[in-house]
TORKOL-4160 file (C-alpha; in steps of 0.2 Angstrom, whole numbers, padded with zeros to 4 digits, m for minus):
421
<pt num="1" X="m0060" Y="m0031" Z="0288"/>
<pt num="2" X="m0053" Y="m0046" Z="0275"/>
<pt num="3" X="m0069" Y="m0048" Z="0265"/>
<pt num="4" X="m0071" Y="m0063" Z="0252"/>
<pt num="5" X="m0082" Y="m0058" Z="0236"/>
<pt num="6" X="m0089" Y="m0075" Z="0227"/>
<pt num="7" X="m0092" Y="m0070" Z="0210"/>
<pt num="8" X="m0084" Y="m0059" Z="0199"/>
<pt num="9" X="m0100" Y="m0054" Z="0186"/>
<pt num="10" X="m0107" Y="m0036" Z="0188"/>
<pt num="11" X="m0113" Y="m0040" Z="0206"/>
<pt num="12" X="m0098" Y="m0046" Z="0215"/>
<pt num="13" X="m0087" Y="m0032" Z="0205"/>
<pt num="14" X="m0097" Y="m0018" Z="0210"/>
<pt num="15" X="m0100" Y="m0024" Z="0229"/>
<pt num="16" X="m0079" Y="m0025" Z="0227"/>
<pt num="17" X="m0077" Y="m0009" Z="0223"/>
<pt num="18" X="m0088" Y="0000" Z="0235"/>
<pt num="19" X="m0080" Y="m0011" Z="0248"/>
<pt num="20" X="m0062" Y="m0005" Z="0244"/>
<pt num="21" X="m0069" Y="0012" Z="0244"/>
<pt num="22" X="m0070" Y="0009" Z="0262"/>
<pt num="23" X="m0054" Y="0003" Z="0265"/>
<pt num="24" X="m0057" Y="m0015" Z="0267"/>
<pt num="25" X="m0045" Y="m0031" Z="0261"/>
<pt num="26" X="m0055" Y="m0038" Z="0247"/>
<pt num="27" X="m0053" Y="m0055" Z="0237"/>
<pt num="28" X="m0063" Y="m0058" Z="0224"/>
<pt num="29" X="m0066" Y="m0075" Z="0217"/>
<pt num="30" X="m0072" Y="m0084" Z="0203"/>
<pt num="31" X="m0074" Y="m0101" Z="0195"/>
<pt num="32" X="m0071" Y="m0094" Z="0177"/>
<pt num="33" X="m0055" Y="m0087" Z="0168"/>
<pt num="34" X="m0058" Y="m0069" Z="0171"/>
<pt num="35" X="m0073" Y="m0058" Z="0175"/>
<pt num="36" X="m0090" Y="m0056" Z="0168"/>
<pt num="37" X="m0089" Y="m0070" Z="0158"/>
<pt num="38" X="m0108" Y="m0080" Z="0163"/>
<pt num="39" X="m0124" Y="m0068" Z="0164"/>
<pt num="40" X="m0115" Y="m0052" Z="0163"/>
<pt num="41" X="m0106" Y="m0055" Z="0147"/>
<pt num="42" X="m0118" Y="m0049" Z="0135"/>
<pt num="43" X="m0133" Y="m0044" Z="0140"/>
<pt num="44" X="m0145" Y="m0031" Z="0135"/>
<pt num="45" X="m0134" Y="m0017" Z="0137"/>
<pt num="46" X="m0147" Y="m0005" Z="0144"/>
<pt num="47" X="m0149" Y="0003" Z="0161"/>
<pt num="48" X="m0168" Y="0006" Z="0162"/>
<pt num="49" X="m0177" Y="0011" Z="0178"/>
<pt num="50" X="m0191" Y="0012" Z="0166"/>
<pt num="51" X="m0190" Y="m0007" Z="0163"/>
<pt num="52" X="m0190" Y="m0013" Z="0180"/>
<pt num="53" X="m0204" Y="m0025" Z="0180"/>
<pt num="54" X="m0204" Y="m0045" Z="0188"/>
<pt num="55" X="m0206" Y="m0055" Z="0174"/>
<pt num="56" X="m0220" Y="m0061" Z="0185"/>
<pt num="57" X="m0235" Y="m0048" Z="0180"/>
<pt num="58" X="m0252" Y="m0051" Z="0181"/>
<pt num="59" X="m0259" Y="m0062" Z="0167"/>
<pt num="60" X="m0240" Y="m0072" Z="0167"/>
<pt num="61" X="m0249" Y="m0089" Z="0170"/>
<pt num="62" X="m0262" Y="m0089" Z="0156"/>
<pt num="63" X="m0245" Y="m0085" Z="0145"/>
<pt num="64" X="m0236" Y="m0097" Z="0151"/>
<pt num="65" X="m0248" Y="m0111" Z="0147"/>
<pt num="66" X="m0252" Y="m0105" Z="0131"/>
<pt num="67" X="m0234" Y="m0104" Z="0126"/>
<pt num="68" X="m0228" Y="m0121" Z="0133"/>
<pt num="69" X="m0218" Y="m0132" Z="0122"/>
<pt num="70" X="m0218" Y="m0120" Z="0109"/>
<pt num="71" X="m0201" Y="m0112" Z="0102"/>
<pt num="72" X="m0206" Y="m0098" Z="0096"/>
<pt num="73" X="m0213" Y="m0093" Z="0110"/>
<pt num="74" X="m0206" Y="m0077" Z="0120"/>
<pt num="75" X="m0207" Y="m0086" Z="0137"/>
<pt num="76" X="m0205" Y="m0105" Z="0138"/>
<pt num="77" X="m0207" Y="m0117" Z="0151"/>
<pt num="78" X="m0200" Y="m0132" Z="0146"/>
<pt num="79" X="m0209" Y="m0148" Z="0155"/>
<pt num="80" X="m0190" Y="m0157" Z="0160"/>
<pt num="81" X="m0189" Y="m0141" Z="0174"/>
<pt num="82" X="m0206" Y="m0142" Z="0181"/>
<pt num="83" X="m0200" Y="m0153" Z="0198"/>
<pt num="84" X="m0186" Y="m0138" Z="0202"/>
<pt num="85" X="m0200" Y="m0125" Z="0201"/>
<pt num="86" X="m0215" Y="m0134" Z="0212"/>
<pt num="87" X="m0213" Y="m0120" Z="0228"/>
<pt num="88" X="m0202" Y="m0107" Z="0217"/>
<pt num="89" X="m0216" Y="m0106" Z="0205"/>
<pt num="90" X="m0230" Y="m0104" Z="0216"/>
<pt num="91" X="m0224" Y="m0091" Z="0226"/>
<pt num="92" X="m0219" Y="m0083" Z="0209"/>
<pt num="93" X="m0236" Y="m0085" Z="0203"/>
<pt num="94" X="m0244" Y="m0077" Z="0218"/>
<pt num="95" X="m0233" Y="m0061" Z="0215"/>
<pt num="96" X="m0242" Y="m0060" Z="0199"/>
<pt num="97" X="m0258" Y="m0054" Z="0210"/>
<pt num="98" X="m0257" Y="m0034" Z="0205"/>
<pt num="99" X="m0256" Y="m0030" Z="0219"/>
<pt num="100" X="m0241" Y="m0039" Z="0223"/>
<pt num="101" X="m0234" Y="m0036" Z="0208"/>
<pt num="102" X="m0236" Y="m0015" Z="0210"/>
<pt num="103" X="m0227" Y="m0017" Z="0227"/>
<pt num="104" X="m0212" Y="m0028" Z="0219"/>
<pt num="105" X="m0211" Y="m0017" Z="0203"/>
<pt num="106" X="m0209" Y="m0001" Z="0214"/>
<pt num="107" X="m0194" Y="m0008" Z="0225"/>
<pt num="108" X="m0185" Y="m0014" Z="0209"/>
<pt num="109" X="m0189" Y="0004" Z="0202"/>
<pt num="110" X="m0183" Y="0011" Z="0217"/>
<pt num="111" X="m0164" Y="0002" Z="0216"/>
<pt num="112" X="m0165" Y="0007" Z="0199"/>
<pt num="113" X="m0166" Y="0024" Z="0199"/>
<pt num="114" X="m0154" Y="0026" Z="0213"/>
<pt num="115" X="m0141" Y="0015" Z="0202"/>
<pt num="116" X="m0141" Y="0029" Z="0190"/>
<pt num="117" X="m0135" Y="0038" Z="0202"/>
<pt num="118" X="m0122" Y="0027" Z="0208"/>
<pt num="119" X="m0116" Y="0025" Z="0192"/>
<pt num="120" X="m0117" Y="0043" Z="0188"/>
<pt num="121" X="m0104" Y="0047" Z="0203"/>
<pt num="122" X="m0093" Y="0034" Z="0197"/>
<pt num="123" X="m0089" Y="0041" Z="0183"/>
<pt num="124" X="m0086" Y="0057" Z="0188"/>
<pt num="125" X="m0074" Y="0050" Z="0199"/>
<pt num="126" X="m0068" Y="0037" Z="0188"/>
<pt num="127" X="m0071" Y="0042" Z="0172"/>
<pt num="128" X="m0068" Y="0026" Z="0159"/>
<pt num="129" X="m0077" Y="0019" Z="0142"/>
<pt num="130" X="m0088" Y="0006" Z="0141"/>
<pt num="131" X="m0100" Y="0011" Z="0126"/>
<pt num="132" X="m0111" Y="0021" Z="0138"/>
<pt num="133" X="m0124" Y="0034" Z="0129"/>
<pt num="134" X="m0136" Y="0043" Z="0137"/>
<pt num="135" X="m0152" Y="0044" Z="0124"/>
<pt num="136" X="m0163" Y="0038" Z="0133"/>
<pt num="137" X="m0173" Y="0022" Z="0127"/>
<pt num="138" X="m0190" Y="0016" Z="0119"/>
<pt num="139" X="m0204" Y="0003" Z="0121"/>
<pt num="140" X="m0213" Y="0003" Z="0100"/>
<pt num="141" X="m0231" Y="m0003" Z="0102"/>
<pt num="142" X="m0239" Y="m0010" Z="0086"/>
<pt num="143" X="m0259" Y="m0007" Z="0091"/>
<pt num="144" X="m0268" Y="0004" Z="0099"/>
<pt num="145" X="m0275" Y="m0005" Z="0114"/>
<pt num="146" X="m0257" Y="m0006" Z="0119"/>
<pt num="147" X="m0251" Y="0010" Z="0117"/>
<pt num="148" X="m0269" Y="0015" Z="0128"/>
<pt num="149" X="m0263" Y="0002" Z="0139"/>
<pt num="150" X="m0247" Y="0011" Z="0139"/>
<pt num="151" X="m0254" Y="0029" Z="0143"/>
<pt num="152" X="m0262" Y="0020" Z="0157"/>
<pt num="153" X="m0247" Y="0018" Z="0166"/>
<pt num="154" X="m0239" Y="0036" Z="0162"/>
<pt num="155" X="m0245" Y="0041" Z="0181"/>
<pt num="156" X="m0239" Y="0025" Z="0190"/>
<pt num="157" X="m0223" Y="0028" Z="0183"/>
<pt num="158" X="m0220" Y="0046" Z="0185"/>
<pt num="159" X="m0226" Y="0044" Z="0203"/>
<pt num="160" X="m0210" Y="0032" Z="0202"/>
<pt num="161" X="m0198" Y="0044" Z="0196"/>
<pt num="162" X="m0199" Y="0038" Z="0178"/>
<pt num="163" X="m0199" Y="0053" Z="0167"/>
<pt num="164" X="m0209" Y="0047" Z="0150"/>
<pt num="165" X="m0218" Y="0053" Z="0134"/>
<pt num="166" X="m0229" Y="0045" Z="0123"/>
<pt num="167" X="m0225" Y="0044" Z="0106"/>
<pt num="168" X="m0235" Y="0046" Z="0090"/>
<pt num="169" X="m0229" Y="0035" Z="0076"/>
<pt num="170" X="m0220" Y="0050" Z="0067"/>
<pt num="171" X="m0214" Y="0053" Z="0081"/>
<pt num="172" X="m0205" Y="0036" Z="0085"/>
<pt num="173" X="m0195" Y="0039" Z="0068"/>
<pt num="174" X="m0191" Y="0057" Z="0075"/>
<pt num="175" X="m0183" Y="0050" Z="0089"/>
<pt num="176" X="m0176" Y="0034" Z="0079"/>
<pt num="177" X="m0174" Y="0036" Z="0062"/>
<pt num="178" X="m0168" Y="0018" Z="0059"/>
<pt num="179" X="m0183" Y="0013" Z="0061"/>
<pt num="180" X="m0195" Y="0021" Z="0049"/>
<pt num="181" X="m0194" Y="0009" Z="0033"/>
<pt num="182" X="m0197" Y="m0006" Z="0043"/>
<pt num="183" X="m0209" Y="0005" Z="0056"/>
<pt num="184" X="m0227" Y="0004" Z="0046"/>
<pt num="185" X="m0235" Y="m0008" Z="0059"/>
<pt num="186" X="m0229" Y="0003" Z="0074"/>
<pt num="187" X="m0243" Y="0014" Z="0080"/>
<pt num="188" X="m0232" Y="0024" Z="0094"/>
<pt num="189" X="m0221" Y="0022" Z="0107"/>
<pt num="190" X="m0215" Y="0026" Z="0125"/>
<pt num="191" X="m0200" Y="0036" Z="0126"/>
<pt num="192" X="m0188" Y="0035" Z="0142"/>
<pt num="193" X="m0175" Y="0050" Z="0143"/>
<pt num="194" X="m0167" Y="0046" Z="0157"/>
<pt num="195" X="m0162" Y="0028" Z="0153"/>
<pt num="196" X="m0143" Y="0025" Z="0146"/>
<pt num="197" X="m0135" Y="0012" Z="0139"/>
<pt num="198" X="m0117" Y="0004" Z="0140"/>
<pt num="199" X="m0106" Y="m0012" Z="0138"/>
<pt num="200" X="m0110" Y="m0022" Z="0154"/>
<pt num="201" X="m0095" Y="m0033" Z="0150"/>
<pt num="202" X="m0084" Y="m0018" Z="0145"/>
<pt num="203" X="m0089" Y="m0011" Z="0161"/>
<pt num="204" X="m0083" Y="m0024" Z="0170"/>
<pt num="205" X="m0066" Y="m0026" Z="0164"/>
<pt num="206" X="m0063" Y="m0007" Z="0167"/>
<pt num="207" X="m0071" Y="m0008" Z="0185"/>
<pt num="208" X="m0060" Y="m0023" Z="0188"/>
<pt num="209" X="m0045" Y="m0013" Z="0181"/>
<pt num="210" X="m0048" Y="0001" Z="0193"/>
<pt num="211" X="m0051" Y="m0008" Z="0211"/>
<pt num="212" X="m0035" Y="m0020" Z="0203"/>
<pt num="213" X="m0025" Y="m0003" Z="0209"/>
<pt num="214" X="m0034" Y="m0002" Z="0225"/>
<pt num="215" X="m0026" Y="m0019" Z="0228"/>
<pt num="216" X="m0042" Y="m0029" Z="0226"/>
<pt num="217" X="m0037" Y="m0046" Z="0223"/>
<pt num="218" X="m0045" Y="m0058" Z="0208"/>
<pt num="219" X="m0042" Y="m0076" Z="0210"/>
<pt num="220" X="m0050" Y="m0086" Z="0194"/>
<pt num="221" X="m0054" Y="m0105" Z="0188"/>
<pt num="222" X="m0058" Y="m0107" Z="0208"/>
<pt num="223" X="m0073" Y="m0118" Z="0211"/>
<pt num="224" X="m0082" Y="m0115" Z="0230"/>
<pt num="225" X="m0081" Y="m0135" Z="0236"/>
<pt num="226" X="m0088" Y="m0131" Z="0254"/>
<pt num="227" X="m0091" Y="m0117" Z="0268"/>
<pt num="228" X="m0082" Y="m0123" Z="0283"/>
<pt num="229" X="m0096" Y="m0116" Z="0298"/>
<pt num="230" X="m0092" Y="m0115" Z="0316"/>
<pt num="231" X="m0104" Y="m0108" Z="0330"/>
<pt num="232" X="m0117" Y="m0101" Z="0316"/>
<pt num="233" X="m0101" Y="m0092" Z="0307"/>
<pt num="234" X="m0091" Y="m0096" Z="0293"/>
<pt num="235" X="m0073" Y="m0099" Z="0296"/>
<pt num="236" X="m0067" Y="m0102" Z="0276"/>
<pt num="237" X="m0071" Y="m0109" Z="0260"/>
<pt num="238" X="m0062" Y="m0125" Z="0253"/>
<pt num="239" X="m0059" Y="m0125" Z="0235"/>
<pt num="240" X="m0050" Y="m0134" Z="0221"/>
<pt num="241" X="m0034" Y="m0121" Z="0225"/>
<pt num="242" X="m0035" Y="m0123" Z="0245"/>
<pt num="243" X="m0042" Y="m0115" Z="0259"/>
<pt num="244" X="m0047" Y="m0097" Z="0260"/>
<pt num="245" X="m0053" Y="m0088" Z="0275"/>
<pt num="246" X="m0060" Y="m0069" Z="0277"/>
<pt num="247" X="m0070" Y="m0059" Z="0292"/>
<pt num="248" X="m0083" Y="m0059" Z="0281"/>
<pt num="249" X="m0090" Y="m0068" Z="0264"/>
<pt num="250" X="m0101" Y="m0061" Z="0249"/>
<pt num="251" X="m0111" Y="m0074" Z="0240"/>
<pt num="252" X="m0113" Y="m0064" Z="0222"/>
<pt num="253" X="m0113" Y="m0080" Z="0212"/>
<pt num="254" X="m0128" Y="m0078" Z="0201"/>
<pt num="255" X="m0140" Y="m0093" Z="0198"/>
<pt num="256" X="m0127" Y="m0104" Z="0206"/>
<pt num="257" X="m0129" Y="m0095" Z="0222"/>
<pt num="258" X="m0145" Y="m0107" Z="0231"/>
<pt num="259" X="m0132" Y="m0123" Z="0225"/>
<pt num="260" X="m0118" Y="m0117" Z="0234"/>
<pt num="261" X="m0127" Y="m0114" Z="0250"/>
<pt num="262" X="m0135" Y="m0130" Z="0250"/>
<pt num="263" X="m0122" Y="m0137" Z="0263"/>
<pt num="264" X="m0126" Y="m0123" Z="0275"/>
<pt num="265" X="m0145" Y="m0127" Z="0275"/>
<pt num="266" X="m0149" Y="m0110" Z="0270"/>
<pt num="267" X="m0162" Y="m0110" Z="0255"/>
<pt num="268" X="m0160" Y="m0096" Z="0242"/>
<pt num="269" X="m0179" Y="m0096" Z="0232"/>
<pt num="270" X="m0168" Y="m0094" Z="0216"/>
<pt num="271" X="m0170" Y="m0102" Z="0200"/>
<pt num="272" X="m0161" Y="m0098" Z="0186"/>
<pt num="273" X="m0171" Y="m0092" Z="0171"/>
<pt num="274" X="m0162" Y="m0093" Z="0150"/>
<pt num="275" X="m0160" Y="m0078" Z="0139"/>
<pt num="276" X="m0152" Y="m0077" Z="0122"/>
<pt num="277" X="m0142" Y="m0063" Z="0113"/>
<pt num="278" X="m0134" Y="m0059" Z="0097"/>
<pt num="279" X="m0121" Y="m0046" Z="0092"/>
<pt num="280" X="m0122" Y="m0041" Z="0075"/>
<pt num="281" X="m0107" Y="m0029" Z="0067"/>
<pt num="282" X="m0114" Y="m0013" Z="0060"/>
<pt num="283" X="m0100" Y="m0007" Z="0051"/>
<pt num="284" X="m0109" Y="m0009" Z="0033"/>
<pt num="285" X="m0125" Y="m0001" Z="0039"/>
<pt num="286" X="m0131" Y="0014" Z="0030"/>
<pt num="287" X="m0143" Y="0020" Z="0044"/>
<pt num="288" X="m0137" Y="0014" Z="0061"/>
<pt num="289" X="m0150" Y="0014" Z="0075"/>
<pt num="290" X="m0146" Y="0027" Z="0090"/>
<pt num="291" X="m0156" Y="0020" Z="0106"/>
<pt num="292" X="m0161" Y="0006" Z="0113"/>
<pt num="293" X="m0178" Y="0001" Z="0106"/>
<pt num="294" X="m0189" Y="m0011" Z="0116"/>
<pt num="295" X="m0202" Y="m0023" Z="0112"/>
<pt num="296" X="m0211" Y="m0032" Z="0129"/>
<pt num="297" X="m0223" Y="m0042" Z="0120"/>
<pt num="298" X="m0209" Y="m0053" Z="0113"/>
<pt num="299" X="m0197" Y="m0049" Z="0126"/>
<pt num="300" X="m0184" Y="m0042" Z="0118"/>
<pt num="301" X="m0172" Y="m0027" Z="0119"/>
<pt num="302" X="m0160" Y="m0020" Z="0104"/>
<pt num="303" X="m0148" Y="m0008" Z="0108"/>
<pt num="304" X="m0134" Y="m0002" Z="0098"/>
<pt num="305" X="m0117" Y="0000" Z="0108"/>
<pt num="306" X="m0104" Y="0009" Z="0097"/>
<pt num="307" X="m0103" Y="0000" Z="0079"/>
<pt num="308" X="m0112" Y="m0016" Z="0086"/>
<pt num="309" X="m0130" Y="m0019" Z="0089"/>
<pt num="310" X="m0135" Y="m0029" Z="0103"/>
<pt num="311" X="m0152" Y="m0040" Z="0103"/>
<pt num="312" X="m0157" Y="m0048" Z="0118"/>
<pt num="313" X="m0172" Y="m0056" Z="0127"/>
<pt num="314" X="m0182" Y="m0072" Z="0129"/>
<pt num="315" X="m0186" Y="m0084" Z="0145"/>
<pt num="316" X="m0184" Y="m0099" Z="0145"/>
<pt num="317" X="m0185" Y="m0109" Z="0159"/>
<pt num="318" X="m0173" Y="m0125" Z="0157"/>
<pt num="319" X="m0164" Y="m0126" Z="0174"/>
<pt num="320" X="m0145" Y="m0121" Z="0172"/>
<pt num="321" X="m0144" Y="m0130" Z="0154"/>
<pt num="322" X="m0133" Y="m0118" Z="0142"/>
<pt num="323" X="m0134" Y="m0124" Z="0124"/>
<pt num="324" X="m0136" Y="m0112" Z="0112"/>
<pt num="325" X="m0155" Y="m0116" Z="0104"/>
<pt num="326" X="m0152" Y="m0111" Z="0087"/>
<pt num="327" X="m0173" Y="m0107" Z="0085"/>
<pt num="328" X="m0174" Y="m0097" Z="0100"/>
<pt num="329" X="m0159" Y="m0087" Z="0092"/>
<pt num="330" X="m0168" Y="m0084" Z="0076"/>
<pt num="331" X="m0180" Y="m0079" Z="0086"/>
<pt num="332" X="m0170" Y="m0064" Z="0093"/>
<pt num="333" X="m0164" Y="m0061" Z="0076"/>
<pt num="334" X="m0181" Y="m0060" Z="0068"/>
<pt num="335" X="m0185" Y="m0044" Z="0077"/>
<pt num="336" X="m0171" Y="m0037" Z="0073"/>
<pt num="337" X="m0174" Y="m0041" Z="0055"/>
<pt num="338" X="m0192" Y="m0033" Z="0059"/>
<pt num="339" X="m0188" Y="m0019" Z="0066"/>
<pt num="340" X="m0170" Y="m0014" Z="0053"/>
<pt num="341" X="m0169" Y="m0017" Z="0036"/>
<pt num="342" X="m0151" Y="m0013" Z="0035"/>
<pt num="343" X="m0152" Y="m0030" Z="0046"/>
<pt num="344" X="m0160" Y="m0042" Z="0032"/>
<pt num="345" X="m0147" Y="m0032" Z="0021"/>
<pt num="346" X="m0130" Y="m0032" Z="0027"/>
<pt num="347" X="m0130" Y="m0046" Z="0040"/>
<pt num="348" X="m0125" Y="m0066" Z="0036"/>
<pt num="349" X="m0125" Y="m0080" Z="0047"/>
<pt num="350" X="m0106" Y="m0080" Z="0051"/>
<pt num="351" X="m0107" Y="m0060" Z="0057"/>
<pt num="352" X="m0121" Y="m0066" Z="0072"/>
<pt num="353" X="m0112" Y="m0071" Z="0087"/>
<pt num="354" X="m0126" Y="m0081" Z="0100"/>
<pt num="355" X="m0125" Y="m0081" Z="0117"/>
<pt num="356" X="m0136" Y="m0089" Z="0132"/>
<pt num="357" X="m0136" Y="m0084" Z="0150"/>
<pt num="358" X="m0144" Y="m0088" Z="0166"/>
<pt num="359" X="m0155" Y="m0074" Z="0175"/>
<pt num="360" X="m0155" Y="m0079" Z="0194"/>
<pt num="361" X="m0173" Y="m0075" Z="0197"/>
<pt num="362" X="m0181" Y="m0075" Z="0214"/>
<pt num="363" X="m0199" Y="m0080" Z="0217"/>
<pt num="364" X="m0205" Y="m0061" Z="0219"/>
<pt num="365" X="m0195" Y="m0055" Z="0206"/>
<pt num="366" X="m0185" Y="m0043" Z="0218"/>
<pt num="367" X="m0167" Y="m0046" Z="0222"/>
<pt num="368" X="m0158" Y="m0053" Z="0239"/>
<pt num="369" X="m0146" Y="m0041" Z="0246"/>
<pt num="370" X="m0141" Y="m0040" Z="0264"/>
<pt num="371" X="m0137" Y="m0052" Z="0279"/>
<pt num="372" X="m0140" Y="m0072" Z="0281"/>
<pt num="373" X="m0146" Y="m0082" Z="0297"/>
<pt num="374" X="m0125" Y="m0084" Z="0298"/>
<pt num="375" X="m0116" Y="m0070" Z="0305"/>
<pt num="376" X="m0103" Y="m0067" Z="0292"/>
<pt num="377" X="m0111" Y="m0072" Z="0277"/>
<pt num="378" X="m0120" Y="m0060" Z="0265"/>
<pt num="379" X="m0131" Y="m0060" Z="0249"/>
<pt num="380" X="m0131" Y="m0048" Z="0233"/>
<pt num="381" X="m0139" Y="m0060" Z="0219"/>
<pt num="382" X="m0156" Y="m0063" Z="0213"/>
<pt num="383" X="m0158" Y="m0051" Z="0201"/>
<pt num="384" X="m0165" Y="m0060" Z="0186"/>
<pt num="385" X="m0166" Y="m0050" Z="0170"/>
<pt num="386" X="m0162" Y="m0032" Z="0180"/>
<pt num="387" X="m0143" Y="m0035" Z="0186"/>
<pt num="388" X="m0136" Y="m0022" Z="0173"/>
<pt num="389" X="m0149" Y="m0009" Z="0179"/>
<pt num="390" X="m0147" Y="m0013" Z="0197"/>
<pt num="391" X="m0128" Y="m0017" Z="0199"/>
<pt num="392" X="m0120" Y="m0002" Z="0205"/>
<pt num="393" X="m0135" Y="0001" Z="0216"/>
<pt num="394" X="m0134" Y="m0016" Z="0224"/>
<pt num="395" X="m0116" Y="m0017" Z="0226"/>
<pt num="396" X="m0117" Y="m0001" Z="0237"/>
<pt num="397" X="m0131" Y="m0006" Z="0249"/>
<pt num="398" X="m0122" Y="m0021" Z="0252"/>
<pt num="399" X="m0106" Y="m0013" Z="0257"/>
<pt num="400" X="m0116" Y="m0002" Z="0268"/>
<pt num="401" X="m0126" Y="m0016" Z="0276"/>
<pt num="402" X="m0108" Y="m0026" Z="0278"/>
<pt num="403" X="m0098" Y="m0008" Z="0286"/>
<pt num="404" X="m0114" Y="m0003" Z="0296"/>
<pt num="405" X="m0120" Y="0012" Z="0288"/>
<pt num="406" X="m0136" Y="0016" Z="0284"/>
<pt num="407" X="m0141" Y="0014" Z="0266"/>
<pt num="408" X="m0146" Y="0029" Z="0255"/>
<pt num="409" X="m0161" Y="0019" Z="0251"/>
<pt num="410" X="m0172" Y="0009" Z="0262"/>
<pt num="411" X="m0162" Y="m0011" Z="0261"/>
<pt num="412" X="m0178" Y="m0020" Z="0272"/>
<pt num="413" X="m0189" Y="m0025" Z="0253"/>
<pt num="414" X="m0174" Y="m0032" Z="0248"/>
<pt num="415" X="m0168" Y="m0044" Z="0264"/>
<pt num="416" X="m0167" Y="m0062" Z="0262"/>
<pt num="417" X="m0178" Y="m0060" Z="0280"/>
<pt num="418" X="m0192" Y="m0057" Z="0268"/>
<pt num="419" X="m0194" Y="m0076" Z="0263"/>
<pt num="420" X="m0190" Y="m0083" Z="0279"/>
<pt num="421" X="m0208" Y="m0077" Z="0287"/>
C-alpha cells in the first residue's frame, strides 16, 4: 500500500517505521522544516511506565480551582480557554471519578510497558545513540503522608507490571547522590528500575535517518489545506505544494489533529494542554545528577541526558498559544535549583534555553489509535504528556491495525469508537 503519515513528531515517525518494516510506500509529511521540531522537541526525556497517569486523577478539580489565575501554579487554567473546553472538560472531569481513572491509568500503563519493549527490539536491530540510560527513575516525597500515600499504591502498580521500591531518605542519596545537599526536606522516595531515559528529539533524527534508507519519503513546510472525500473515503489531501493521494492516510499531527479534521466532520475530543522546559549545560558541574528524578506535586520531571540536564513539566491550558511565559519558566527552574545546588552555582540566565509545547490531550487521558468512521483514514495522536513513553508502542499497534494483524496488545481501549458511544 502507498501510505500518507501527517506528522513527522515521535508518533508519525515511529508508525513510519513500522509501516516500512512491512514493506509499504510511505510519505511522511509535515508542516515544519524537519522532524520533531513541535511537542517532541524537548520534552521530558523519560520513558516511564511508572508514570503513566491522565493528568485527570481524582481530586484534579479542587486543584484546578484553587490554582486559577495563579502563575505559579503547577496546573493552570487560564479563563481566555474556558469556551474550547465546555464538553472536553466535563468528560475530562468525569474521568477523574477513581474508578474511571484506575481503568484509564492501567491501559496507558499497559502501552507503556509494551513500548519498552518495542523500543528494546529496536535497538537491537538498529542500534543508534540518542542519550538513552537505563537507571531507572525516581518520584522524591518531602512528607510523610505522601510517601504513605506512596506505599499505598506499591500493590496497584506491581499488579501493573511496575517493578518499584520505596526509599528511605538515605537511601534516595544512595541512589542519587546529587541530590543530598539540597535533599534535607526529602523524606523518601520511589524508585522505578525499569524506566530509561533518552533524547526524544535525538531519537527522532536517527529513526528518520534509518527509515530514510528504507526509502521512506519526508516531505517538509507542507501545510494540510483539505481532505478531498469521496463515498466515505479519502481520495487525497490539498496542500500548499499540490495534491497528494495514498491508499491510506495517518493523522499523527499532535494537538492540531481535531483542526485538520474539522472538514470531514469528524470530531477528535482533543485539546491541546502547554508545558515548559529548560535545558541547562552541565559541563561545570561538579556532581552531575544520574537519573531522572520526579516530583508530581509540582509536575515536574529533571533528567540528565548526557552533559545536559533537562527540566520539564507544567500544564497549562491556554488553547494552542506558544509564547514563552518567562514565570512559568522560572518556575521550572526553581525546582531544579531546589533539588541541585550545582544548579544555583554554575548556571546563568544565557546558559537556560526555554521551550513550550503542546500535549494533545484527550478527555480520558488515554490516547486515539486506530481506524476512523472513513475507510482509509487512521489515528495515532492524543497522547498528552505520555507520547515519549508511549511512541514506539503506538506506532506499532497502528501499523498492525492498518496491515490487518492482530496487535500484541489488546487496541479496543485505545479506539476512537470509544467516544462515539
Amino acid at each position: 500500500m502507498k501510505i500518507i503519515v501527517i506528522g513527522s513528531g515521535l508518533m508519525g515517525v515511529a508508525t513510519a517505521y513500522y509501516l516500512s518494516e512491512q514493506g509499504h510506500e510511505v510519505i511522511v509529511v509535515d508542516r515544519q522544516s524537519g522532524p520533531a521540531q513541535e511537542t517532541s522537541f524537548a520534552n521530558a526525556g523519560v520513558l516511564h511506565p511508572s508514570q503513566a497517569s491522565p493528568w485527570n486523577h481524582p481530586g484534579i478539580t479542587w486543584q484546578i480551582l484553587k490554582w486559577m489565575g495563579k502563575e505559579n501554579s503547577p496546573f493552570l487554567l487560564r479563563p481566555s480557554a474556558l469556551p474550547s473546553l465546555l464538553s472536553w472538560g466535563l468528560t475530562f472531569l468525569n474521568h477523574a471519578k477513581p474508578e474511571n481513572f484506575q481503568a484509564n491509568l492501567r491501559v496507558n500503563t499497559a502501552l507503556a510497558n509494551y513500548n519498552i519493549e518495542c523500543v528494546e527490539e529496536l535497538q537491537k536491530n538498529h542500534p543508534f545513540d540518542y542519550s538513552a540510560k537505563r537507571l531507572g527513575s525516581m518520584k522524591v516525597l518531602e512528607n510523610n503522608q505522601d510517601l504513605e500515600n506512596a506505599k499505598e499504591q506499591i500493590a496497584l502498580f506491581q499488579a501493573m507490571g511496575i517493578e518499584c521500591q520505596v526509599l528511605n531518605q538515605a537511601e534516595v542519596f544512595s541512589k542519587e547522590p546529587a541530590l543530598v545537599e539540597n535533599g534535607s526536606k526529602l523524606v523518601g522516595g520511589i524508585f522505578y528500575p525499569k524506566d530509561q531515559t533518552g533524547d526524544a528529539h535525538q531519537f527522532c533524527l536517527k529513526l528518520v535517518e534509518l527509515i530514510k534508507r528504507k526509502q521512506v519519503q519526508f516531505i517538509y513546510d507542507l501545510n494540510v489545506d483539505e481532505f478531498s472525500l469521496a463515498n466515505n473515503k479519502i481520495t487525497g489531501i490539498k496542500t500548499n505544494k499540490g495534491d497528494y493521494s495514498a491508499d491510506a492516510y495517518v493523522l499523527a499531527a499532535g494537538s492540531y489533529s481535531p483542526l485538520l479534521v474539522k472538514s470531514l466532520k469528524l470530531k477528535l475530543p482533543i485539546r491541546p494542554i502547554k508545558g515548559y522546559s529548560i535545558t541547562l549545560d552541565m559541563d561545570n558541574w561538579k556532581l552531575k545528577p544520574k537519573m531522572p528524578v520526579i516530583d508530581e506535586e509540582a509536575h515536574v520531571a529533571i533528567t540528565p541526558l548526557g552533559d545536559r540536564l533537562r527540566a520539564a513539566g507544567t500544564a497549562e491550558l491556554n488553547g494552542y498559544n506558544l509564547e514563552i511565559n518567562a514565570q512559568r519558566i522560572r518556575l521550572v527552574l526553581q525546582q531544579v535549583i531546589a533539588r541541585y545546588p550545582e544548579a544555583a552555582t554554575n548556571i546563568e540566565d544565557a546558559d537556560i534555553n526555554p521551550w513550550t509545547g503542546l500535549r494533545p490531550t484527550t478527555a480520558d487521558g488515554v490516547p486515539i489509535m486506530g481506524e476512523t468512521p472513513i475507510k482509509n483514514l487512521y489515528l495515532n495522536t492524543g497522547h498528552g504528556h505520555l507520547g515519549w513513553s508511549l511512541a514506539m508502542g503506538s506506532g506499532k499497534i497502528v501499523t498492525d491495525i492498518i496491515t490487518g494483524s492482530v496487535p500484541d496488545i489488546n487496541a479496543e481501549p485505545y479506539a476512537l469508537a470509544r467516544f462515539l458511544k
